[in-house]
N, C-alpha and C positions, 0 to 999 in steps of 0.2 A: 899223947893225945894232941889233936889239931885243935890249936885256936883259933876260936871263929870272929871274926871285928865284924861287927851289925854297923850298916851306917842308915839312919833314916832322915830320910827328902823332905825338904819343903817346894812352896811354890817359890819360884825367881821372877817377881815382879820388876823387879829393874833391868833382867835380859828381855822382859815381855816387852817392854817397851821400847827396847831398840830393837826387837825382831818387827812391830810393830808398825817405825819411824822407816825400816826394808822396805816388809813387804807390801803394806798400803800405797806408797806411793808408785814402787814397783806395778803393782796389778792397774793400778788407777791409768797408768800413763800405756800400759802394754794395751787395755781395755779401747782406750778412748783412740790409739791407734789402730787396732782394729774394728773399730766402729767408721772411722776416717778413710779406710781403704776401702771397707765395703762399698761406701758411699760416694767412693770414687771410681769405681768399678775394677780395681784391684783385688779381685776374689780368693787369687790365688795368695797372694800375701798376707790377707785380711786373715783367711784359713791359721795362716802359722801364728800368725800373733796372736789371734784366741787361742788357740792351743800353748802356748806361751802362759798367756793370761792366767789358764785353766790350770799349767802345772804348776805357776808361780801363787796359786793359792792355793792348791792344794798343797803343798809344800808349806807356804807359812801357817795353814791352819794346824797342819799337824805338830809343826815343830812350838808352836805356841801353844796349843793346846796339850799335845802330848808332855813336853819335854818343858819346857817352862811351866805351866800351871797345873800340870798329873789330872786334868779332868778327865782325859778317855778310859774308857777302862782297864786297855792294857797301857797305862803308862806305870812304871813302877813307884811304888813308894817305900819302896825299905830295899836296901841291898848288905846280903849277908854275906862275908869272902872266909871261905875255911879250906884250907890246904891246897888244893889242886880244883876246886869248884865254885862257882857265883851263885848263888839263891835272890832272885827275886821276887816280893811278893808285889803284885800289881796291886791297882784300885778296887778291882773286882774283887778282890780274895784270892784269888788264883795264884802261885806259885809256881815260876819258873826257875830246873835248875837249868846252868850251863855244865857241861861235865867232859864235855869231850872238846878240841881242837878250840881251846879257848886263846883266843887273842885278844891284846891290850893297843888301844890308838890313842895316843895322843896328840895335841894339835900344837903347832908351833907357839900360839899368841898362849899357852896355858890357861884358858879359859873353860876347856871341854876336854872331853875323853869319850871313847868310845870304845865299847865290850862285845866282842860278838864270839859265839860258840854254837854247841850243838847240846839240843837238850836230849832228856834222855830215851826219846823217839826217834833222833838223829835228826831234827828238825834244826835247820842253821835258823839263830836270832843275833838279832844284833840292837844293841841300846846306843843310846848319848847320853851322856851327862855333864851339867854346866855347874862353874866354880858358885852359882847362887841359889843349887838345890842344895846346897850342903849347909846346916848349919853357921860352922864359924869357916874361915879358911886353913885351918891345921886339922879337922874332918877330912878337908878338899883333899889336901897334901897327903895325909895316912890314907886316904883310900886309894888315891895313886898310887903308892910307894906298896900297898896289903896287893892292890891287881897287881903290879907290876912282879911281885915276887909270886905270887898265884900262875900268873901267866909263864913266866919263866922255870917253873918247876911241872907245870904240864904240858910242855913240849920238850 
């Protein structure tokens, strides 16, 4: 019989606010230079920096909102690892397995990891996850070490 390790999420208030101390000033300073070329008749540049502007907030909103504080509905909140497969249940209720071509990333500074596979639609997903959704940091550690042996037995 496969053992299954459940690990469930909290919010990461203390990554929220250096994603926070990023992306604010990021968009603040991308915005107010394309405000500045419009109004310099630089249209064409003005153009790239809102769109700049636009991806650098979408980008922070998601990864703050998603990934740091689980408020969207598919952010996950409970990750279950059993043999060769990831089960997550998101906010909504909803239940995602991975089952196929599952891969493990992890980041150099050890802060994050990321899971991405195919569920069982053949739909490729891909997650993150930060060392302050976990609990304690020996959570952090055993879910690394349960993907990493998950991952390596399903390819």
């Amino acid at each position: 019989m496969v053992e299954t390790a459940r690990f469930d999420l909290v919010q990461d208030r203390k990554g929220m606010a250096w994603d926070l101390l990023l992306y604010v000033p990021t968009v603040a300073v991308l915005a107010s230079l394309a405000a500045n070329f419009w109004y310099g008749d630089d249209h064409n540049l003005a153009y790239l920096l809102y769109f700049l502007t636009c991806f650098f907030f979408i980008v922070g909103f998601n990864r703050i909102f998603k990934t740091r504080l689980m408020l969207l509905p598919s952010a996950p909140v409970c990750m279950e690892v059993s043999g060769q497969s990831v089960g997550l249940v998101q906010r909504n209720g909803a239940r995602v397995e991975l089952v196929k071509k599952l891969r493990y990333y992890s980041d150099f500074a050890g802060r994050s990891f990321g899971i991405s596979g195919l569920n069982g639609a053949g739909k490729q997903l891909q997650f993150v996850f930060h060392k302050g959704q976990f609990v304690t940091v020996g959570q952090y550690n055993l879910a690394q070490e349960t993907l990493k042996r998950a991952t390596s037995s399903a390819n």
